[in-house]
C-alpha positions as CSV (number, residue, x, y, z in Angstrom):
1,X,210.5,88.1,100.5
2,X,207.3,89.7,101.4
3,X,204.2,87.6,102.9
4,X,202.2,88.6,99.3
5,X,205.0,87.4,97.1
6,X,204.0,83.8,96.7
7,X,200.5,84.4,96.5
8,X,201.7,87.1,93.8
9,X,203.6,84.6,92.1
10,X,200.8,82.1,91.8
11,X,198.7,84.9,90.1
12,X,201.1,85.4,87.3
13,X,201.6,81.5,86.8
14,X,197.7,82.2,86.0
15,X,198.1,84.8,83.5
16,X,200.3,84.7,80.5
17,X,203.5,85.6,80.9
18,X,207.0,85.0,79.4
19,X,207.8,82.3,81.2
20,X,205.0,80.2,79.7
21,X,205.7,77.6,76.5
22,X,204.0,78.8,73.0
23,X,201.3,76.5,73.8
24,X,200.8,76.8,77.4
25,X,200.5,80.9,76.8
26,X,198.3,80.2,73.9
27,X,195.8,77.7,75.9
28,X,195.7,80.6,78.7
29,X,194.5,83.6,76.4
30,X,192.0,81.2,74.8
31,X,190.2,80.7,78.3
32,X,190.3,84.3,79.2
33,X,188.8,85.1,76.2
34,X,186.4,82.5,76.7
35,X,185.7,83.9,79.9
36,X,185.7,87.5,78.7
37,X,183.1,86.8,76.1
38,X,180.4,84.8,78.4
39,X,181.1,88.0,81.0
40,X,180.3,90.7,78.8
41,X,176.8,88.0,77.0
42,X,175.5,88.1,80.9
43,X,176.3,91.6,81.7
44,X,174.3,92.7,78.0
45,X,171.6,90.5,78.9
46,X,171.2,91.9,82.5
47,X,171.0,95.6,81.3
48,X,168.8,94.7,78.6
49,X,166.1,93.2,81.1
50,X,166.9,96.1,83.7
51,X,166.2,98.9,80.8
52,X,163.1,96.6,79.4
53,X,161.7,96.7,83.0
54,X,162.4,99.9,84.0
55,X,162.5,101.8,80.9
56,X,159.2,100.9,79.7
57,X,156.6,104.2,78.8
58,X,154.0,104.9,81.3
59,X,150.6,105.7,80.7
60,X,147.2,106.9,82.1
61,X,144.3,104.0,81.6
62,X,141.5,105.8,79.8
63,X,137.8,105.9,81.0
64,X,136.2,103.2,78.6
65,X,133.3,102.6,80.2
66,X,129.9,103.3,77.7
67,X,132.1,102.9,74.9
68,X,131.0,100.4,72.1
69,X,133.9,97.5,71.9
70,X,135.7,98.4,68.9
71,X,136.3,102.1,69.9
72,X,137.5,100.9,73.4
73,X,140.0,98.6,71.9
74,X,141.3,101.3,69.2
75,X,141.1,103.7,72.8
76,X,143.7,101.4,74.5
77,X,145.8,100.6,71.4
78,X,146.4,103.8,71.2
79,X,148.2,104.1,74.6
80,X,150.1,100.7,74.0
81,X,147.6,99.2,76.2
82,X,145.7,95.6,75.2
83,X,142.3,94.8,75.6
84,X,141.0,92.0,77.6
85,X,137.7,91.0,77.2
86,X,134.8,89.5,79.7
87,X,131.1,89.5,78.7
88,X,127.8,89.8,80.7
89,X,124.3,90.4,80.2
90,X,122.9,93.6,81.5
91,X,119.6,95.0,82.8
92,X,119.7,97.6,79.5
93,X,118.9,96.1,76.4
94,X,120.7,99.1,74.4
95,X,124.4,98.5,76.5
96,X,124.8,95.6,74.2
97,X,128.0,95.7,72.9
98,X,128.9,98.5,75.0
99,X,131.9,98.8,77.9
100,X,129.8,98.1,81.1
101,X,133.3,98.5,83.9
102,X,137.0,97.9,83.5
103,X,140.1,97.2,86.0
104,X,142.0,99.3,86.0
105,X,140.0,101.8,86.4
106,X,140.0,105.1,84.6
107,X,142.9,107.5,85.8
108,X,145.3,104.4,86.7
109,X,149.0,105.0,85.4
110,X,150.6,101.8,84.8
111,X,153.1,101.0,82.2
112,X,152.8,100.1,78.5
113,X,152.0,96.7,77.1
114,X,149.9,96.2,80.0
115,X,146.4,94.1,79.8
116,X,142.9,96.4,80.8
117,X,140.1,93.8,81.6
118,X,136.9,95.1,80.0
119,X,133.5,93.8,81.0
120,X,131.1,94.3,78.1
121,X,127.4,93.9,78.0
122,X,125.7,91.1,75.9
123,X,122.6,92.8,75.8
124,X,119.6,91.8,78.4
125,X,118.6,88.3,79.0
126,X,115.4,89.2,77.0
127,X,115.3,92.0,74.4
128,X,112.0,92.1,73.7
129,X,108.3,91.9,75.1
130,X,106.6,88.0,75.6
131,X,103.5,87.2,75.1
132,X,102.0,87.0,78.8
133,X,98.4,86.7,77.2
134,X,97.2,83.0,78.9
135,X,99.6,83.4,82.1
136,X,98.3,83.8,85.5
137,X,98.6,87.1,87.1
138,X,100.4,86.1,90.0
139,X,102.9,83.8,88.0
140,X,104.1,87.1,85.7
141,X,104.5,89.0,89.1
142,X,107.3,86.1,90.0
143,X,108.7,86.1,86.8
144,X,109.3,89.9,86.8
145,X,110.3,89.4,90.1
146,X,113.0,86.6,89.3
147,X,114.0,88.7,86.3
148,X,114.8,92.0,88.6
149,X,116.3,90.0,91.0
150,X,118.6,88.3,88.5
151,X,119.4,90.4,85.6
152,X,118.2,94.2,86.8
153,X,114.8,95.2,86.6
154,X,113.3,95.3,83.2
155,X,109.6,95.6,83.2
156,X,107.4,96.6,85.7
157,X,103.7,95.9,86.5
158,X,101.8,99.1,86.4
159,X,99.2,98.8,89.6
160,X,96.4,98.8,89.9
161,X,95.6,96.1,87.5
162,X,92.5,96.5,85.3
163,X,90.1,93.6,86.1
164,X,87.1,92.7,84.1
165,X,84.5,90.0,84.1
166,X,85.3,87.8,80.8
167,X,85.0,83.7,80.1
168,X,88.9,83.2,81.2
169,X,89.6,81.6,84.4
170,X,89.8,84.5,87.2
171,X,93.2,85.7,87.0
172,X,94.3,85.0,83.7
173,X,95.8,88.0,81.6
174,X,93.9,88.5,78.5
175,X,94.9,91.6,77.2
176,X,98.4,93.4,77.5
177,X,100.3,96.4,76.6
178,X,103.2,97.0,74.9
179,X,102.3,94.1,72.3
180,X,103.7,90.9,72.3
181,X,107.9,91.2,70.5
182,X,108.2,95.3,71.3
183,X,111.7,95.8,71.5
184,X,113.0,96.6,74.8
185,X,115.1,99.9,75.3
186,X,115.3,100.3,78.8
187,X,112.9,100.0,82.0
188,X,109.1,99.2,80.4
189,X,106.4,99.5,82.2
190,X,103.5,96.7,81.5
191,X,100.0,97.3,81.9
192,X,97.5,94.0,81.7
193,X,93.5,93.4,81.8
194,X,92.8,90.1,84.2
195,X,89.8,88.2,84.3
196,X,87.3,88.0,86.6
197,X,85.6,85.0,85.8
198,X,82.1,85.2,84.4
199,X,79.9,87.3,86.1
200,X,77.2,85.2,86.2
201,X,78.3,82.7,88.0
202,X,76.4,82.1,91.1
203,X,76.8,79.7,94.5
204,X,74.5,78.7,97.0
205,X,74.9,80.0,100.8
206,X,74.9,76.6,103.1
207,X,73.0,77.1,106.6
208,X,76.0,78.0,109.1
209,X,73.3,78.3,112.0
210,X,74.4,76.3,115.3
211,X,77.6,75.2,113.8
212,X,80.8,76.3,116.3
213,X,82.8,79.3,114.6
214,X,85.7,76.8,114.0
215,X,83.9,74.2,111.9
216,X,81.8,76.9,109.8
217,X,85.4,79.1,109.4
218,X,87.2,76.1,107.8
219,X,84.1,74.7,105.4
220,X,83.9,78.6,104.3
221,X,87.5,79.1,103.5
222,X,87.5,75.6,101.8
223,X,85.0,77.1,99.4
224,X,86.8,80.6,99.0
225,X,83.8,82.4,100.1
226,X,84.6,85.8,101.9
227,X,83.3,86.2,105.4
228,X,83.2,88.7,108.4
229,X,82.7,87.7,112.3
230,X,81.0,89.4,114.5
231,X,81.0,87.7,118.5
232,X,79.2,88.4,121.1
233,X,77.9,87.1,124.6
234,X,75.6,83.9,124.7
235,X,71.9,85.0,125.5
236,X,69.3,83.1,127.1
237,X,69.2,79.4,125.4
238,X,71.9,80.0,122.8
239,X,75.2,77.4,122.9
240,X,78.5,79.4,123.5
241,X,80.9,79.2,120.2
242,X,78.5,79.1,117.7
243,X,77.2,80.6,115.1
244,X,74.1,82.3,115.3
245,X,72.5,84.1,112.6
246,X,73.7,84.6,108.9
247,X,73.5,86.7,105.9
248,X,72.7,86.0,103.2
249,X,70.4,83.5,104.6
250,X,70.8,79.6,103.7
251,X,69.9,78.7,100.6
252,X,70.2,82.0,98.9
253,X,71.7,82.5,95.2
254,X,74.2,84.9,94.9
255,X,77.4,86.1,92.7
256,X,80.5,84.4,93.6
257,X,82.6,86.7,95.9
258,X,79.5,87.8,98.2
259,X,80.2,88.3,101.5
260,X,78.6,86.0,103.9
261,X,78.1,87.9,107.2
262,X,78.2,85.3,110.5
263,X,77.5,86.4,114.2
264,X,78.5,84.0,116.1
265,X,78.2,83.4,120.3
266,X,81.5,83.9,123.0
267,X,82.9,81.1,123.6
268,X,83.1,79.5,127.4
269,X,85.4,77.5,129.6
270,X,88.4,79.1,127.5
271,X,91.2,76.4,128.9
272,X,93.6,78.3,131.4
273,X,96.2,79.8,129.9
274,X,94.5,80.3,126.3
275,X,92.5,83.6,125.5
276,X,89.5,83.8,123.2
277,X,89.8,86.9,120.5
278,X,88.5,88.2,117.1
279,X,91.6,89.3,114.5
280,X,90.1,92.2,112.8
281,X,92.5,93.9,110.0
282,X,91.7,95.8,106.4
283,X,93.3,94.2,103.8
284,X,94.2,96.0,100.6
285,X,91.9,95.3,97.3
286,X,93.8,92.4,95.5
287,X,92.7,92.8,91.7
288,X,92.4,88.8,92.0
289,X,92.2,86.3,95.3
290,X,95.7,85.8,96.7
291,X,96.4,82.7,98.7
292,X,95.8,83.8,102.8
293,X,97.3,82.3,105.6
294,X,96.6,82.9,109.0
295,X,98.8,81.1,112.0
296,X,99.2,81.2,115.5
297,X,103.2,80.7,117.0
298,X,102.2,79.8,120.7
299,X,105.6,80.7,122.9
300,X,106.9,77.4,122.8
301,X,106.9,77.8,118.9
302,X,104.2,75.2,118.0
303,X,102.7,76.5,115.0
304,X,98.6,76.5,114.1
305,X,96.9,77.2,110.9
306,X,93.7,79.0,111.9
307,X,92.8,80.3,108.2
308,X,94.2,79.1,104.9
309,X,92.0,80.1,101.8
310,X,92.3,82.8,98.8
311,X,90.8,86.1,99.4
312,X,90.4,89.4,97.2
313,X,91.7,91.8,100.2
314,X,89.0,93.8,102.7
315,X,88.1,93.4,106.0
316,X,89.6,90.4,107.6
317,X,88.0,88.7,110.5
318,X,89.3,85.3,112.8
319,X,87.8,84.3,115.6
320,X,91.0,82.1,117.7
321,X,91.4,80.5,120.5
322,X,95.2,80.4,121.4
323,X,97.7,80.2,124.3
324,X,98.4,83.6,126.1
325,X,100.8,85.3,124.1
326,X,101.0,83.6,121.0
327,X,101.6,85.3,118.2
328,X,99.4,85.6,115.5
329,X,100.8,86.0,111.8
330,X,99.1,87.0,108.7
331,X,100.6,85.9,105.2
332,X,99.9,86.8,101.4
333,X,101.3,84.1,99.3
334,X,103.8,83.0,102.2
335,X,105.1,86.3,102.7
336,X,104.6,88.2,106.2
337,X,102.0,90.9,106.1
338,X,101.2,91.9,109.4
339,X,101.5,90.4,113.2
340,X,100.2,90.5,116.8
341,X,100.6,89.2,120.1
342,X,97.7,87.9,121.3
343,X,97.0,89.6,125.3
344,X,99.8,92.1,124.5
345,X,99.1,95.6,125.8
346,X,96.5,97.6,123.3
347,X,96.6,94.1,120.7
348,X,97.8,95.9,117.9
349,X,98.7,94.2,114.7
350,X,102.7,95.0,114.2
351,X,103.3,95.7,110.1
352,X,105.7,94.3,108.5
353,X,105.1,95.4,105.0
């Protein structure tokens, strides 16, 4: 007897054979049909997932993008593809309903029965014109502003801005074109008439004469009244810092906006370590006054206001005393326009537009 024979024999006690009862061999061909049947459900069900996974058709994503919804849809239903669908508003009121992106993109094989997300427009957060008549122009420039920055632009200011004397409030839009609820199509361009105030509206010059620079700079630019500065050295009796002459003269009637011109006197015993100057910078026309803001950032980064007031643009002039190499920043409705360092080689004013 071979070492294989009593596994051999334990085998065919396992199997039906003639040495079995009627019932015994009947019991074991039950459970190897049992078994043969449960086999041959797994092995179906494998192959059926294996050909479902591997089997299934390929196809090239189409390019969808501009396409209104429906076709898109009918587009990938075509190559046993499904829509899925995300909306957004867009900057061009006429993509409404149109196919703004997709992932996959275009070109992308990938099999059948797969999902293509679709991102379509809503249309723009406003579809037509509003009624800006009444608004300040400087709060329609920071809603076009917020709108470009949020949603794309949509309408733009045309510049320069028509200005005319009329009863409204200086700076109130009064007239504006394209009317009030024009549909939007795409990238408008809005032109607008702002007031000027009325023209005959007239002030009274106060007498500036022997006040220091600093005293009659702040009084004028609490009253919004332009002026220029013109400094030079003290002569004979006259006090240092001061201003010395005027025009218009005191007491004179004259439109609102007039420039008053001030010469005023160097001033002396400048503290050591600060410098005496005269900021002197062109400003562009503004179509209506624009809050101005002048400071001084000495190097230790104390900040000074030496000018806050509204101004329509031209020549700028401030007379400062500041620490050595402070610098000097100009602002148009808290934005940067220009800066210098004050006793920095040449002085010149560093643009930051």
């Amino acid at each position: 007897m071979g070492p294989m024979d009593p596994i051999l024999d334990k085998l065919r006690d396992l199997v039906p054979n003639s040495r079995d009862d009627a019932e015994t061999r009947h019991f074991k061909i039950l459970v190897y049909l049992s078994v043969g049947i449960i086999a041959l459900m797994i092995i179906a069900a494998v192959a059926t997932f294996l050909l479902t996974i591997d089997g299934a058709e390929q196809t090239m994503v189409p390019d969808l993008r501009g396409m209104d919804l429906a076709s898109a849809a009918v587009s990938l239903q075509d190559r046993g593809l499904y829509p899925r669908v995300q909306l957004r508003y867009s900057a061009n009121p006429t993509d409404k309903g149109n196919v703004l992106a997709q992932e996959p993109p275009a070109g992308t094989v990938v099999k059948s029965g797969r999902q293509v997300t679709l991102q379509v427009s809503k249309g723009a957060i406003i579809d037509k014109v509003e009624n800006y008549v009444g608004w300040k122009l400087t709060d329609l420039e920071l809603h076009l502003q917020t709108l470009s920055t949020t949603y794309g632009p949509l309408l733009q200011l045309e510049k320069p801005v028509t200005s005319v004397f009329a009863s409204a409030p200086a700076g109130t839009i009064i007239q504006q074109k394209p009317a009030p609820d024009t549909p939007l199509t795409g990238l408008t361009t809005l032109q607008v008439v702002v007031s000027l105030g009325t023209q005959s509206e007239n002030i009274k010059i106060a007498d500036f004469k022997g006040v220091d620079f600093k005293s009659a700079m702040n009084l004028l630019a609490q009253l919004n009244v332009p002026f220029v500065f013109t400094d030079r050295p003290a002569s004979g009796s006259e006090p240092p810092g001061e201003v010395v002459s005027q025009s218009p003269d005191p007491g004179s009637d004259v439109p609102k906006g007039t420039v008053v011109n001030l010469v005023m006197t160097d001033p002396q015993d400048v503290p050591d370590g600060y410098l005496f100057g005269m900021l002197q910078k062109t400003l562009p026309d503004y179509p209506v006054p624009v809050d101005l803001t002048v400071q001084a950032i000495s190097p230790d980064a104390e900040k000074t206001t030496l000018l806050s007031t509204q101004s329509s643009g031209g020549l700028l002039t401030v007379p400062y005393v500041v620490k050595e190499s402070s610098v000097i920043v100009v602002s148009i409705f808290s934005k940067e326009l220009f800066r210098l360092t004050v006793g920095a080689p040449g002085g010149d004013a560093d643009s930051t537009d």
